[in-house]
Biotite code that builds the C-alpha atoms (Angstrom):
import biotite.structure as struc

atoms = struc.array([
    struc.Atom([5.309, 78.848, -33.348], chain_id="A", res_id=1, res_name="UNK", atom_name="CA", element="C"),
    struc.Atom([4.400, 82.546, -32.878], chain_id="A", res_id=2, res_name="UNK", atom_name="CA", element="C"),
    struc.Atom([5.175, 82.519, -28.919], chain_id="A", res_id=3, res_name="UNK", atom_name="CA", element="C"),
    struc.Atom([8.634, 80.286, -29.591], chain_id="A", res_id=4, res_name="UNK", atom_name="CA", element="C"),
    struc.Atom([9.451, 83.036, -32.554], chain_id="A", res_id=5, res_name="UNK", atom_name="CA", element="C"),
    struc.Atom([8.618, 85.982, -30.070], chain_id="A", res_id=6, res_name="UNK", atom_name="CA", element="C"),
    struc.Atom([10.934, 84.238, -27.135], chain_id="A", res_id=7, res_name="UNK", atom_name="CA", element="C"),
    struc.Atom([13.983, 83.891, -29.692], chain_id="A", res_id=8, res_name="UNK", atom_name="CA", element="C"),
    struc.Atom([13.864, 87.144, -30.825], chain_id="A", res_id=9, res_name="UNK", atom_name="CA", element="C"),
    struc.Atom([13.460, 88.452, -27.789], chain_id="A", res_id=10, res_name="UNK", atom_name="CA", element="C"),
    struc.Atom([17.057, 87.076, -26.550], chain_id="A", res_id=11, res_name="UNK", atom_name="CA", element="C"),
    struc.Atom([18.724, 87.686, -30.036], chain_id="A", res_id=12, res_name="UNK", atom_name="CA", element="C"),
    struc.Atom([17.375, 91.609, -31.393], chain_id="A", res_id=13, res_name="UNK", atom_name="CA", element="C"),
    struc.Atom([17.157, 94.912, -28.953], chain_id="A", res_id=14, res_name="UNK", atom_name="CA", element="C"),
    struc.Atom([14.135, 97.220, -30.025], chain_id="A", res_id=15, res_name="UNK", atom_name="CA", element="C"),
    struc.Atom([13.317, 100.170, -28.178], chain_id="A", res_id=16, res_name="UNK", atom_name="CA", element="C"),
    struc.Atom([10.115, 98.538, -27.786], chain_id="A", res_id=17, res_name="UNK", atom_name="CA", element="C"),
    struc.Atom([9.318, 97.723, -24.128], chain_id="A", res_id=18, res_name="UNK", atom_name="CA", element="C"),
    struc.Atom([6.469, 97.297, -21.842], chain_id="A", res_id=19, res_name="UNK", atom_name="CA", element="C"),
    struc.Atom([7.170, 97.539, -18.018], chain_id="A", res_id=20, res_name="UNK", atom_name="CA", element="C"),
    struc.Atom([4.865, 96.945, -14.714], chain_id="A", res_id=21, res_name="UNK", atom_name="CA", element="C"),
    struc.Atom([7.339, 97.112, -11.795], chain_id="A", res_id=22, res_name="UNK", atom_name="CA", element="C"),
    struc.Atom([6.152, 95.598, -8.616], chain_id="A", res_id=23, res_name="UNK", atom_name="CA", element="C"),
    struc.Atom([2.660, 95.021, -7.296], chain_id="A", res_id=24, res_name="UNK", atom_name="CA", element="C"),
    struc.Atom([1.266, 96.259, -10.650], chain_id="A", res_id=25, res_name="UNK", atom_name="CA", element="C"),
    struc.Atom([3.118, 93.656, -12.621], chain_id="A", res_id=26, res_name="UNK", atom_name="CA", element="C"),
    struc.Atom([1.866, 91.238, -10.255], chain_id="A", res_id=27, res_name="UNK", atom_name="CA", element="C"),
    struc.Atom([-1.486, 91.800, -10.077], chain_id="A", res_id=28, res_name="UNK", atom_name="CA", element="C"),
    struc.Atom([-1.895, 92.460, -14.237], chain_id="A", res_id=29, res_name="UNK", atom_name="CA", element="C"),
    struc.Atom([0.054, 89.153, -14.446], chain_id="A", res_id=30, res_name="UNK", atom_name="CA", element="C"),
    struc.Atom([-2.360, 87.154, -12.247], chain_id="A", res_id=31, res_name="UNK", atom_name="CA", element="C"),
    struc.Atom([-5.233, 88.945, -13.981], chain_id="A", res_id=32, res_name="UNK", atom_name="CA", element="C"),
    struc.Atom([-4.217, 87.909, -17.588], chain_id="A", res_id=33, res_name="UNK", atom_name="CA", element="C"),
    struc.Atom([-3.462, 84.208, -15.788], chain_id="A", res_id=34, res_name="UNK", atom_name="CA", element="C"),
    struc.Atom([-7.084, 83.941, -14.668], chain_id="A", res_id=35, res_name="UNK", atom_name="CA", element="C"),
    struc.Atom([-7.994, 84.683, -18.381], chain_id="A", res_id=36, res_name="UNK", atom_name="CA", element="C"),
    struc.Atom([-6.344, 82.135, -19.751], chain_id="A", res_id=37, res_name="UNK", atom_name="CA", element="C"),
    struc.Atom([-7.298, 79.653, -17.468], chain_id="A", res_id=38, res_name="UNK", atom_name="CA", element="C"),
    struc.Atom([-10.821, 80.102, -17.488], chain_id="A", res_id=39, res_name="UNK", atom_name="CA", element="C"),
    struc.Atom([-10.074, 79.999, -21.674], chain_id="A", res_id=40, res_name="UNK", atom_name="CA", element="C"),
    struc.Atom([-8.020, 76.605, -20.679], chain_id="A", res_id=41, res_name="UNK", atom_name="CA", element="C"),
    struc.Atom([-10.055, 75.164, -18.947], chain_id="A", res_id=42, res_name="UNK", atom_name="CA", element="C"),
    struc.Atom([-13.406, 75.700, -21.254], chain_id="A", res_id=43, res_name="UNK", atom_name="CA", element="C"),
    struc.Atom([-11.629, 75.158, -24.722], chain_id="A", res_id=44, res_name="UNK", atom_name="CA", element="C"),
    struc.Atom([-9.554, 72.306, -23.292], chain_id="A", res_id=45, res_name="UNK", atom_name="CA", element="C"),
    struc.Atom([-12.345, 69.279, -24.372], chain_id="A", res_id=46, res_name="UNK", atom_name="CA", element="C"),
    struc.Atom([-12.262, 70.963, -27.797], chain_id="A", res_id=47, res_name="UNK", atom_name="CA", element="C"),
    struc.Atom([-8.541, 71.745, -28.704], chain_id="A", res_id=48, res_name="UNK", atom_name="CA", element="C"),
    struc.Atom([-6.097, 69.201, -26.260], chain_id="A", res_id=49, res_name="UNK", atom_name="CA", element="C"),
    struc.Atom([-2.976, 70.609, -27.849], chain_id="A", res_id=50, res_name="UNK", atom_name="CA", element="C"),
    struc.Atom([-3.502, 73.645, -25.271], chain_id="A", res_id=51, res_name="UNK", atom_name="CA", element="C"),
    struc.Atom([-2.173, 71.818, -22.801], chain_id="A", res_id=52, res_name="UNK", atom_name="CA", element="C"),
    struc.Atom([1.450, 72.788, -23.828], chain_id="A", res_id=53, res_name="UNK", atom_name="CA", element="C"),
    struc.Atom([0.409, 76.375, -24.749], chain_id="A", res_id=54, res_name="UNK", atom_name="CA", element="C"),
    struc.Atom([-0.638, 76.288, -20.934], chain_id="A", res_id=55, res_name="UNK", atom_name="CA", element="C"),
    struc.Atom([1.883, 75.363, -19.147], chain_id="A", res_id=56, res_name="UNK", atom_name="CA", element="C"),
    struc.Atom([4.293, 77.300, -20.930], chain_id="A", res_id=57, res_name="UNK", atom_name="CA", element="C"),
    struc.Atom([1.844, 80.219, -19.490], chain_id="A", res_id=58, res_name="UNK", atom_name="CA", element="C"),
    struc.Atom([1.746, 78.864, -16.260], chain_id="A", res_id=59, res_name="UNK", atom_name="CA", element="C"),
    struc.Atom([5.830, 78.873, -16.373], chain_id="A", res_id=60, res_name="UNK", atom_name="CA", element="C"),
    struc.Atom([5.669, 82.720, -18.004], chain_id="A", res_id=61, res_name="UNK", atom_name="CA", element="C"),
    struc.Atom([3.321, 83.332, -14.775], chain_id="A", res_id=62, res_name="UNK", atom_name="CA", element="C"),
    struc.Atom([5.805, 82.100, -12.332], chain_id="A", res_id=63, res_name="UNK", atom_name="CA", element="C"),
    struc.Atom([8.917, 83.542, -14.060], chain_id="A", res_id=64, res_name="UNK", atom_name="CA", element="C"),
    struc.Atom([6.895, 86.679, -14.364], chain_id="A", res_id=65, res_name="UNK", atom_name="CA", element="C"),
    struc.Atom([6.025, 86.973, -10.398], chain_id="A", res_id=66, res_name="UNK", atom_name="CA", element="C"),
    struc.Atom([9.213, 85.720, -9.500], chain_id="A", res_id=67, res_name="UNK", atom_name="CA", element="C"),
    struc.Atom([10.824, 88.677, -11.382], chain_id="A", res_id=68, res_name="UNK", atom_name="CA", element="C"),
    struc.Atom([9.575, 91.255, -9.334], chain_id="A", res_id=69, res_name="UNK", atom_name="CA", element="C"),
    struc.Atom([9.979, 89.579, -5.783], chain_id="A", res_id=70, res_name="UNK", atom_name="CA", element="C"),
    struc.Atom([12.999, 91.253, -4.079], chain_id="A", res_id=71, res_name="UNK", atom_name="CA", element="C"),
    struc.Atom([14.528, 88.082, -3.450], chain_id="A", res_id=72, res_name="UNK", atom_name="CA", element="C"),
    struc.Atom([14.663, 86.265, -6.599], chain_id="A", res_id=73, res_name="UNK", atom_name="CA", element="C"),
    struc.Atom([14.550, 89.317, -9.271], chain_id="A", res_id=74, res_name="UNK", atom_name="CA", element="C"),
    struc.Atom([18.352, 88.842, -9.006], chain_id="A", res_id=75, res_name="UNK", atom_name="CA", element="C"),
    struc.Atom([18.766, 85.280, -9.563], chain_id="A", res_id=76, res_name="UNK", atom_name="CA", element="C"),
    struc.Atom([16.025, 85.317, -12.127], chain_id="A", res_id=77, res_name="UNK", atom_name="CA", element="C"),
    struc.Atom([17.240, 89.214, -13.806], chain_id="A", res_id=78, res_name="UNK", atom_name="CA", element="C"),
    struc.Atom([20.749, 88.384, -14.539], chain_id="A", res_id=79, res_name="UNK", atom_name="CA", element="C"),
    struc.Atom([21.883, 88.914, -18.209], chain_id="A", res_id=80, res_name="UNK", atom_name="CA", element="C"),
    struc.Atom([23.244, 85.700, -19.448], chain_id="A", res_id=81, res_name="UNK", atom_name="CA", element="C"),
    struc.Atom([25.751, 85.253, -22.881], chain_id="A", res_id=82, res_name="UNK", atom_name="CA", element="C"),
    struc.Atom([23.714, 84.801, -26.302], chain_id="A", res_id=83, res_name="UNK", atom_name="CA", element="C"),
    struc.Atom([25.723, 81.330, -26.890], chain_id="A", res_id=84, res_name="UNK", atom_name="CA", element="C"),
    struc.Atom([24.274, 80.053, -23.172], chain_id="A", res_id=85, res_name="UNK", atom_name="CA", element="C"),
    struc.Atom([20.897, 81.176, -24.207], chain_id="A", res_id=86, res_name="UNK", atom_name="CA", element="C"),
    struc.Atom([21.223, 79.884, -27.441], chain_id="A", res_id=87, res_name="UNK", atom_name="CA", element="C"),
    struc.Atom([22.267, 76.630, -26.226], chain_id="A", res_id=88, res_name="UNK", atom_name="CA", element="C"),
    struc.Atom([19.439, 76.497, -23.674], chain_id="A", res_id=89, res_name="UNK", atom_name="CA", element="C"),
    struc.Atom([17.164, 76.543, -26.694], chain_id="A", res_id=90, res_name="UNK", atom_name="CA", element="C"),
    struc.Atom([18.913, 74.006, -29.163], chain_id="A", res_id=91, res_name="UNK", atom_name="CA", element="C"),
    struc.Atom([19.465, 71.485, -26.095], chain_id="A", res_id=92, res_name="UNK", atom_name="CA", element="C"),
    struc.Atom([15.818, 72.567, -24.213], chain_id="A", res_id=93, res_name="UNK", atom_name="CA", element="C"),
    struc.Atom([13.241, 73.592, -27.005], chain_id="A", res_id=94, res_name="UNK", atom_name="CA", element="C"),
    struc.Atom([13.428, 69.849, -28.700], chain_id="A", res_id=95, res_name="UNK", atom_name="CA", element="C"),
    struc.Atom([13.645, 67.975, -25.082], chain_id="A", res_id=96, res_name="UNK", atom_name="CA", element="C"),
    struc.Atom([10.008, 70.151, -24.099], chain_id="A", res_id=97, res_name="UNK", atom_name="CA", element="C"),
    struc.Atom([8.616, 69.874, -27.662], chain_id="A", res_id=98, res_name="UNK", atom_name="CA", element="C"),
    struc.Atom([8.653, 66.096, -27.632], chain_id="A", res_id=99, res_name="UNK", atom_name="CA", element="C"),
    struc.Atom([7.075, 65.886, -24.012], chain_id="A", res_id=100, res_name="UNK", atom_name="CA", element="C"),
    struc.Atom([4.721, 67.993, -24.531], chain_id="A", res_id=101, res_name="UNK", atom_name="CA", element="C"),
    struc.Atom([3.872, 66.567, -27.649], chain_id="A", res_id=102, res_name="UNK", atom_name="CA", element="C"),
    struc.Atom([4.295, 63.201, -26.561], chain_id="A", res_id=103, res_name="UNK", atom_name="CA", element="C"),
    struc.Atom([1.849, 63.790, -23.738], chain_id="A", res_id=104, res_name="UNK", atom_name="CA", element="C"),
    struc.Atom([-0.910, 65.699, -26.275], chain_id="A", res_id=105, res_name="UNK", atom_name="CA", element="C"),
    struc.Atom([-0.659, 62.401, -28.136], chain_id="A", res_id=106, res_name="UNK", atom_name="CA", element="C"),
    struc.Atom([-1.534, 60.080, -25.647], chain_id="A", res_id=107, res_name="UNK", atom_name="CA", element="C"),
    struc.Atom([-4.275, 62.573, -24.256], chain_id="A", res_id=108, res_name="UNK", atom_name="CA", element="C"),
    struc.Atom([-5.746, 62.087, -27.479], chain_id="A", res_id=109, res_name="UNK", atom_name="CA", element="C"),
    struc.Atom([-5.569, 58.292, -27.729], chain_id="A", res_id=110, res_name="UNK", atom_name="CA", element="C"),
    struc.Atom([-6.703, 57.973, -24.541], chain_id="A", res_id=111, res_name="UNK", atom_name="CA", element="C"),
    struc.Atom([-9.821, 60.172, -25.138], chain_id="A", res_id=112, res_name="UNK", atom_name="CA", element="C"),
    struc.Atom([-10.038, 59.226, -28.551], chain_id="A", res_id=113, res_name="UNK", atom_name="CA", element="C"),
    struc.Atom([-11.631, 55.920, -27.717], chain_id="A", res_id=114, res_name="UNK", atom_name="CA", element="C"),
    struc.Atom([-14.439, 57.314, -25.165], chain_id="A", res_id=115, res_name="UNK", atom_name="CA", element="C"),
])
């Protein structure tokens, strides 16, 4: 709830509040703070199954976040877009990846439920 709150606001209110690693620096903090959380995945993930769809929505932060500061796609994946696309994205997008990712927890834990 936190992360979907954070990505909302982030598209709806302007803060001064910014944080910026151009480059090679961005890069290689981004794939730093990725190996964290996948050695946390990847220990906790027996424990708490619902990470699953806390991790891939890192792993597609990751790629978004690399793919940003490559020459060739920071344009394509830079370019302002209108509040009622974005909003749109989410209202159409948020409930289609909420139910298959929840969907998919749910079966992980049936399916392990019974071992």
């Amino acid at each position: 709830m936190i992360f979907v709150s954070l990505i909302i606001g982030s598209v709806f209110l302007k803060t001064r509040l910014s944080f910026s690693l151009p480059g090679w620096w961005g890069i290689g903090t981004i794939l730093i703070l990725f190996f964290i959380t996948t050695t946390i995945f990847i220990v906790e993930r027996k424990r708490m199954p619902f990470l699953i769809t806390i991790y891939v929505l890192i792993v597609l932060d990751t790629l978004l976040g690399i793919g940003s500061r490559i020459p060739g796609l920071a344009e394509l994946l830079t370019q302002p877009i209108s509040k009622s696309t974005a909003l749109w994205v989410i209202l159409i997008m948020g409930p289609i990846v909420a139910l298959v990712c929840g969907f998919g927890t749910y079966r992980y834990i049936m399916r392990n439920e019974s071992n």
